[in-house]
C-alpha positions as CSV (number, residue, x, y, z in Angstrom):
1,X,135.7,102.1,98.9
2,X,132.1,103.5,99.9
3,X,129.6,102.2,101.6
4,X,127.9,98.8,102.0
5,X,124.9,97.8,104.2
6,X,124.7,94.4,105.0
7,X,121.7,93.0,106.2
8,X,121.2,89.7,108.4
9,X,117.9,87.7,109.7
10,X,116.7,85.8,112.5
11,X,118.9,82.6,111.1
12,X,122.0,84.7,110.9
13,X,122.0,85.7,114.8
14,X,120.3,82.8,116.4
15,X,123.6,81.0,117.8
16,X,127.0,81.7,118.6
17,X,128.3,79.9,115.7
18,X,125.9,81.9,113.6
19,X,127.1,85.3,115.2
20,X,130.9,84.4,114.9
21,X,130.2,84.1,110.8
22,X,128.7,87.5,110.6
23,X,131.7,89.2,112.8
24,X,133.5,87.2,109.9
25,X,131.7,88.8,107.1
26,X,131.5,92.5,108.9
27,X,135.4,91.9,109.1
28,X,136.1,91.0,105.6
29,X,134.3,94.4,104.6
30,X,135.7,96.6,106.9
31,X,139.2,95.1,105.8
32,X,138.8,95.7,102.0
33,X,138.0,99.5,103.1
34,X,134.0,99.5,103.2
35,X,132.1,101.8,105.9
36,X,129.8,99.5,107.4
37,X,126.3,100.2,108.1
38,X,124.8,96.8,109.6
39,X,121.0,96.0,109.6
40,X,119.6,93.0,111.7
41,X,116.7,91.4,112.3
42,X,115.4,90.1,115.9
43,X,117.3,86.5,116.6
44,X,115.9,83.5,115.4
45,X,112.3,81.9,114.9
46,X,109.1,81.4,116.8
47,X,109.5,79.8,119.8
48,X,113.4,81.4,120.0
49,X,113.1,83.6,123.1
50,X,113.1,87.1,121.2
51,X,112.0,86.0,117.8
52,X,109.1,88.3,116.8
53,X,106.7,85.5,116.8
54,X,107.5,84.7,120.0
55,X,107.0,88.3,120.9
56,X,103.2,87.8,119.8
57,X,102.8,84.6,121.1
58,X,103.6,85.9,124.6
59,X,100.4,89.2,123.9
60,X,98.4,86.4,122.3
61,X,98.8,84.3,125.9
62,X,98.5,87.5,128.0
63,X,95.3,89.0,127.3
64,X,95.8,89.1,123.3
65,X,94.2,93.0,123.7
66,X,97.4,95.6,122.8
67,X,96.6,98.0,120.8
68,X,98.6,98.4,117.7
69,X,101.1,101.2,118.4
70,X,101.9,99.4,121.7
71,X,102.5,96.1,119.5
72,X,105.0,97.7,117.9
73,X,106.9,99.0,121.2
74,X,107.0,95.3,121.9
75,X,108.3,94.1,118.5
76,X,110.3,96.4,118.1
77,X,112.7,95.4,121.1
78,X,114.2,92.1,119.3
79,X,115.8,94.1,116.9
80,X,116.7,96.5,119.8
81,X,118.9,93.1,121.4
82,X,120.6,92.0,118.5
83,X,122.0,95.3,117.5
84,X,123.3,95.5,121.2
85,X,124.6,91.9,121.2
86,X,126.4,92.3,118.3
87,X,127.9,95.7,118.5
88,X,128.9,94.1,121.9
89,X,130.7,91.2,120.0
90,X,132.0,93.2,117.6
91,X,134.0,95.5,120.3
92,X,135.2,92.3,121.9
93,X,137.1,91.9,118.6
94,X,138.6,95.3,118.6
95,X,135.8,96.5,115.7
96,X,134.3,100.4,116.3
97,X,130.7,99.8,116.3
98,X,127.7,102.1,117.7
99,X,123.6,101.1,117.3
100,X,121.0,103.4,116.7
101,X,117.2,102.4,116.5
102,X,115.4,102.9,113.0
103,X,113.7,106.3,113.9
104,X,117.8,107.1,115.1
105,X,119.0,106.0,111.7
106,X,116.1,108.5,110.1
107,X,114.0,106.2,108.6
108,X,110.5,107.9,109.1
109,X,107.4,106.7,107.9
110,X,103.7,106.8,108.2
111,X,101.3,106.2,110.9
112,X,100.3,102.6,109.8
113,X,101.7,100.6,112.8
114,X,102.4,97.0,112.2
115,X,102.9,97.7,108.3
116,X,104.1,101.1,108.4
117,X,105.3,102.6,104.9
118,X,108.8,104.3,104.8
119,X,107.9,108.1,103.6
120,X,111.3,109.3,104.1
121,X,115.1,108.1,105.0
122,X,117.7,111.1,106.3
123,X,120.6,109.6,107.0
124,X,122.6,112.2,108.4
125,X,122.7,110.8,111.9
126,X,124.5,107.3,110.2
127,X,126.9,109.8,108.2
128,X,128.3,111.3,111.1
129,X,128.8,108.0,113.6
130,X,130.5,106.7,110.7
131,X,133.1,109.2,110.8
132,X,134.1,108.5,114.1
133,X,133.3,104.0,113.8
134,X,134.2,101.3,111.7
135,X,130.5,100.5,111.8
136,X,127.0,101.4,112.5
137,X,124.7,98.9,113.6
138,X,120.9,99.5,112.6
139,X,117.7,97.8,114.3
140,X,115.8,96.6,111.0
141,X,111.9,96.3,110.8
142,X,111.7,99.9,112.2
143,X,111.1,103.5,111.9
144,X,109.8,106.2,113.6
145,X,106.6,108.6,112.4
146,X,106.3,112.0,112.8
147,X,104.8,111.8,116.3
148,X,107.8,110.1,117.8
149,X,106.3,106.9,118.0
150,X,108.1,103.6,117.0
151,X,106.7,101.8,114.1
152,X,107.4,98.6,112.9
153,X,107.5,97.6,109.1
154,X,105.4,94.6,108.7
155,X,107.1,91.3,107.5
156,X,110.3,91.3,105.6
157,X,110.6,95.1,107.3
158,X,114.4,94.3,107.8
159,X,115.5,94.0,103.7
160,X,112.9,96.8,103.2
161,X,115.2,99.0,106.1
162,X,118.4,97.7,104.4
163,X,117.7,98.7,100.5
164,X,115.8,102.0,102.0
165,X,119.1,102.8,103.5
166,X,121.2,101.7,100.8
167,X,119.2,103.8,98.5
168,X,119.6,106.8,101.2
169,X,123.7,106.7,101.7
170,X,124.4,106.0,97.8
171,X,125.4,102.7,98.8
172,X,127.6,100.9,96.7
173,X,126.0,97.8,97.4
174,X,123.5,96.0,99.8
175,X,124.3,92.4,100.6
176,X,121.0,90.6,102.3
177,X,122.8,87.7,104.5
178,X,120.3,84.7,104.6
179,X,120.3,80.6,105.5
180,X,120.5,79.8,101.9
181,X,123.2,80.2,99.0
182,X,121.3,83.0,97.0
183,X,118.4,83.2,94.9
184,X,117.2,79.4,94.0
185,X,115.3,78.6,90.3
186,X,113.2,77.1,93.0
187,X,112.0,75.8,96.4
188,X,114.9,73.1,97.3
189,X,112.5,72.0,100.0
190,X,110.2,70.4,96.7
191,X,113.2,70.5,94.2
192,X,116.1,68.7,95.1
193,X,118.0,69.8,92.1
194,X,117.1,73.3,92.1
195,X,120.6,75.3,91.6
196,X,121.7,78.5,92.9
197,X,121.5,81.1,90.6
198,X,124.3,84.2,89.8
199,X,122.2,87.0,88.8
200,X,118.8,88.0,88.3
201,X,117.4,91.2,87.1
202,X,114.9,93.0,89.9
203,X,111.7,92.9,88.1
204,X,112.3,88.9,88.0
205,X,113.4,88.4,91.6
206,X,110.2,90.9,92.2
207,X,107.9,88.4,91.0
208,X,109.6,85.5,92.6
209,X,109.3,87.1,95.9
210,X,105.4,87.9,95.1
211,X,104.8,84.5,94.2
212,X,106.3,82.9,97.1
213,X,110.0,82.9,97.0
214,X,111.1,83.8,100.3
215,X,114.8,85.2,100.7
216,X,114.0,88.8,99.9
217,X,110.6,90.9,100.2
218,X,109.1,92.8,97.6
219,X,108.8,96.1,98.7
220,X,112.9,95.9,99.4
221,X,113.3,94.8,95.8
222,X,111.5,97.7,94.5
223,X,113.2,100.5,96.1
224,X,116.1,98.7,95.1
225,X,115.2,98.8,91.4
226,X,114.2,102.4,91.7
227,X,117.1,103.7,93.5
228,X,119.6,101.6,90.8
229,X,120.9,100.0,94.2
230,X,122.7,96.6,93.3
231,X,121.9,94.0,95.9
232,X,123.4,90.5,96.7
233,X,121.3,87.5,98.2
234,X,124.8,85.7,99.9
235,X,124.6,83.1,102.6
236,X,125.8,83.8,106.5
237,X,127.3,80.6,106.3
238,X,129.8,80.4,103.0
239,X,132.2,82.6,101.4
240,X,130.5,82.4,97.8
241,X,129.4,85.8,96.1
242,X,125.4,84.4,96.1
243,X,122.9,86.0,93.4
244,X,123.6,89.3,92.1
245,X,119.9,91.4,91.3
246,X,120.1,94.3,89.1
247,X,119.0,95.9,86.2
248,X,119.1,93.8,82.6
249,X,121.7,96.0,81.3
250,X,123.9,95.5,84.2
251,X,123.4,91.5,83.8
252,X,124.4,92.0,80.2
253,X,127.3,93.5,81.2
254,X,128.4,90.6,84.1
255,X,127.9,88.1,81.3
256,X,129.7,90.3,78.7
257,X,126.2,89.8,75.6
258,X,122.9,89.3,75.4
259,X,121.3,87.0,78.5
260,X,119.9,83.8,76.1
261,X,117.5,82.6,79.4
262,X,113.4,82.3,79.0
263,X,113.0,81.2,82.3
264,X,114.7,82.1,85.3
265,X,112.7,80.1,87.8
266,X,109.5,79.1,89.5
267,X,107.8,79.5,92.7
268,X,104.5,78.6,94.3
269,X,101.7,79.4,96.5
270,X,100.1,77.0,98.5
271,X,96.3,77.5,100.5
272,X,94.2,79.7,98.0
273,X,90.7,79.0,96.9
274,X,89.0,79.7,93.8
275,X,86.1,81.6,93.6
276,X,83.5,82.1,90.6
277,X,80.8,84.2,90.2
278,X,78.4,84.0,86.8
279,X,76.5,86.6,85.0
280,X,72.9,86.2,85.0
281,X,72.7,89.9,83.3
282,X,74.5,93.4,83.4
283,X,77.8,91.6,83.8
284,X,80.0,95.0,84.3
285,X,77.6,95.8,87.7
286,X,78.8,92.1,88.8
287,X,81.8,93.0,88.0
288,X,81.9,96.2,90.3
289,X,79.9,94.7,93.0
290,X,81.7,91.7,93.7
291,X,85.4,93.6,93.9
292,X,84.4,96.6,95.5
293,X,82.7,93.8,98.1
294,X,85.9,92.3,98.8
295,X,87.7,95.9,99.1
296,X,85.1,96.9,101.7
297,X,85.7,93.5,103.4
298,X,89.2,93.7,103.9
299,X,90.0,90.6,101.4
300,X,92.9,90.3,99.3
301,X,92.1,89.1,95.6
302,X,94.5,87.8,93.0
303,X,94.5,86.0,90.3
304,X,91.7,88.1,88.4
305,X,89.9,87.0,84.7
306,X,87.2,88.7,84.0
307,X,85.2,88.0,80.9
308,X,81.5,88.6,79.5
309,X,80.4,85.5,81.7
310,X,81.3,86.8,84.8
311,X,84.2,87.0,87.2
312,X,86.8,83.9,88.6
313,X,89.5,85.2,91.1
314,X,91.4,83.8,94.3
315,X,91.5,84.3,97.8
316,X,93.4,83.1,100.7
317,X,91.6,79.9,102.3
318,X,91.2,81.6,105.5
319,X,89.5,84.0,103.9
320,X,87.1,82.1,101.8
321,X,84.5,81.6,104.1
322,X,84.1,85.5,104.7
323,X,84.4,86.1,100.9
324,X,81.2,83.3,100.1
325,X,79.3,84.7,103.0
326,X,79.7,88.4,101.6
327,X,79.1,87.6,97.7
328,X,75.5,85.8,99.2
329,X,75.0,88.8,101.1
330,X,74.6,90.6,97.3
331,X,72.6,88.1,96.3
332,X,75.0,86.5,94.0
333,X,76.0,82.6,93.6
334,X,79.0,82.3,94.1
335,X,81.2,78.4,93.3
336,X,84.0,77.3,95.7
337,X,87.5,75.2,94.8
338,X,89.3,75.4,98.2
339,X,92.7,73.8,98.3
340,X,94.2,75.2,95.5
341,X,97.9,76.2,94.4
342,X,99.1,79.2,92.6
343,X,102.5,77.8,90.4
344,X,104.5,80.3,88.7
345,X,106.8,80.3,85.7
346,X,109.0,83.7,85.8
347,X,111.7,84.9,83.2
348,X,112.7,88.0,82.5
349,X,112.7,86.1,78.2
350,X,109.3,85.0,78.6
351,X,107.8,88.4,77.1
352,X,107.1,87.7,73.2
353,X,108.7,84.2,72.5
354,X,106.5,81.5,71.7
355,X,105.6,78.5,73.0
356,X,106.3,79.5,76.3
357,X,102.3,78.7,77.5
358,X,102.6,75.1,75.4
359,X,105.7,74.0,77.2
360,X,104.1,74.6,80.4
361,X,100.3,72.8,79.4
362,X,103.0,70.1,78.0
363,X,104.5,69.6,81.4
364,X,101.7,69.2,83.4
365,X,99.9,67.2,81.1
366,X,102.2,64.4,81.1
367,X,101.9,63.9,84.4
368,X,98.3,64.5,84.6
369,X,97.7,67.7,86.4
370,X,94.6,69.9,85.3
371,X,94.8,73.0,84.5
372,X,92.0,75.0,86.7
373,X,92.8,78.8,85.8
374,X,95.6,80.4,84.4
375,X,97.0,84.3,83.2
376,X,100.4,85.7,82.5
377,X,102.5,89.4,82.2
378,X,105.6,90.0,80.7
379,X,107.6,88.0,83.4
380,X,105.0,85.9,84.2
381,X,103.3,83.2,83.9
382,X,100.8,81.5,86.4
383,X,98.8,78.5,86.8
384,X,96.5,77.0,89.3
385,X,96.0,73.7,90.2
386,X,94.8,71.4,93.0
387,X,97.3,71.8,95.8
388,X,97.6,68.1,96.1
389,X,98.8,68.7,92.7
390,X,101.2,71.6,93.5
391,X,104.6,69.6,94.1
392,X,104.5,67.5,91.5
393,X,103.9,70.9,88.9
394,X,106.8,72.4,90.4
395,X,109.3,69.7,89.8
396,X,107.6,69.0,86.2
397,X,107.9,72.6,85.6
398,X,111.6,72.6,87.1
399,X,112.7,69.8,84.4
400,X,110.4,70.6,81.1
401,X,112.9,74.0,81.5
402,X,115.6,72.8,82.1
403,X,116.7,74.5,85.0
404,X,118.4,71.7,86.9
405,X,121.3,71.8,84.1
């Protein structure tokens, strides 16, 4: 056996009962001949005393003035206590167990604190303490730049330190520990009936995790698929082997012929507003102006058509209010939908079949939902509708697939 990293989150550490599964799981490994390497995230949620949102509440009451590479000394010392706690738990149980802190572990990355970008993993140091311990426990979120200062990795940093290492050691696998069973075909918050699912290839569970699916980040899922890492989505709390992500070809190979699945699942995104902007003349200069506008201004677009007309796109709600107020500054007239909902259909079968796009209008039409902008890519297609309306086009979206069954 090689190695396996095994990351777990807040949820995973937050109480005894929680900790005593994961000395389970780290056991189970270490017993069918794995080295260990161990990535965790701080314990718990906001208002949990060293959840990282409780870490900002506390600058945001004291002052709310640190500076950003002295934010990330603060964040990064959840991580710091549930690498201690649980190398402390695990030599209770007679388990060989040393931590080291992301820079220790050589992840090193760029001078972007808060949402620093891994430039490089060594992982010599994690090589050699394995020799000598059943396990090596990693503070996720982390790194260090080339300074010596501690950075942090911005949300979801933990999965992104896990696959990075993974990637690093030639890992055989990475399992990512959550509060769920695996990868869902949707929100079971909205849809009851939505069912686990086995496998998943990464560019699918990529655009899942864009469009609001939460049990892995993006940017771990990508150096996944680029390192051919396999990763499992399993929960802290059962036995079962949870969703398997990997290439097509290796999903082919699980399910021993071709994968006969259009859709795999669908996700959402709640609070965006709709912005429109028309064309009086010299549409490609309105074009320029208004997203070079919203560069310059720090605003995150999505959802782009452009056509001869002019130019329709989404923002954030909390940024719409900026976003009018600079498109007037030009001059232009912009329209306004706040309260909108981004709802996606995702399948790695979606690419070339058709009726794909009259399903969906099909489902939302019979229970009267309008339509208010929609676009697709080979895995992907999106629609956006009132968010009133959001729920109800998940759960008609859920059934007109068939992904309950």
């Amino acid at each position: 056996m090689g190695i396996l990293v095994q990351k777990f989150g807040g949820t995973s550490l937050s109480t005894p009962a929680a900790r005593e599964r994961v000395l389970q799981h780290m056991k189970r490994e270490i017993k069918a001949g794995h080295s260990l390497v161990v990535v965790v995230s701080a314990m718990g949620r906001r208002g949990e005393p060293y959840a990282t949102d409780t870490l900002l509440d506390w600058i945001s009451s004291n002052g709310d003035a640190l500076p950003a590479r002295e934010k990330d000394l603060l964040l990064s010392c959840g991580e710091f206590i549930s690498a201690t706690t649980l190398t402390s738990l695990a030599h209770s149980e007679g388990i060989t167990a040393t931590v080291l802190t992301g820079g220790q572990a050589g992840i090193i990355t760029d001078h972007q604190y808060g949402n620093a970008r891994i430039i490089e993993v060594k992982p010599d140091r994690i090589l050699e303490e394995l020799k000598s311990h059943q396990v090596v426990i990693v503070a996720g979120f982390q790194g260090i730049n080339d300074i010596g200062d501690i950075t942090t990795l911005g949300r979801g940093g933990s999965d992104t330190s896990a696959t990075a290492l993974g990637a690093a050691l030639g890992a055989d696998m990475v399992d990512i520990y959550t509060d769920v069973e695996g990868v869902l075909t949707a929100d079971p918050r909205i849809v009851e009936d939505a069912k686990p699912l086995l496998y998943v290839s990464y560019a699918e569970i990529s655009n899942m995790a864009h469009q609001g699916a939460k049990v892995i980040h993006p940017r771990a899922v990508e150096i996944a698929m680029q390192s051919h890492i396999p990763v499992r989505v399993r929960s802290t709390f059962g036995d079962g082997e949870g969703t398997l992500i990997t290439h097509p070809e290796g999903v082919r190979d699980i399910q021993s012929g071709v994968v006969d699945r259009h859709v795999t699942g669908i996700a959402h995104v709640s609070n965006v507003t709709q912005i429109t902007v028309e064309a009086e003349e010299n549409v490609g200069k309105l074009q320029l102006q208004v997203f070079k506008a919203m560069a310059e201004n720090g605003i995150s677009v999505d959802f782009i058509n452009v056509s001869p007309s002019g130019a329709v796109y989404t923002v954030f709600d909390y940024d719409s209010e900026k976003a009018i107020r600079v498109l007037q500054e030009l001059g232009l007239k912009p329209k306004s939908l706040s309260g909108c909902a981004k709802v996606s259909v995702i399948g790695g079968g979606i690419n070339g079949v058709p009726g794909i796009m009259a399903r969906i209008v099909e489902s939302l039409e019979e229970v009267n939902i309008d339509i208010l902008q929609s676009a697709d890519s080979n895995t992907t297609i999106w629609v956006l509708v009132k968010k009133e309306d959001m729920v109800g086009a998940v759960r008609a979206l859920h059934t007109k697939f068939e992904l309950h069954l």
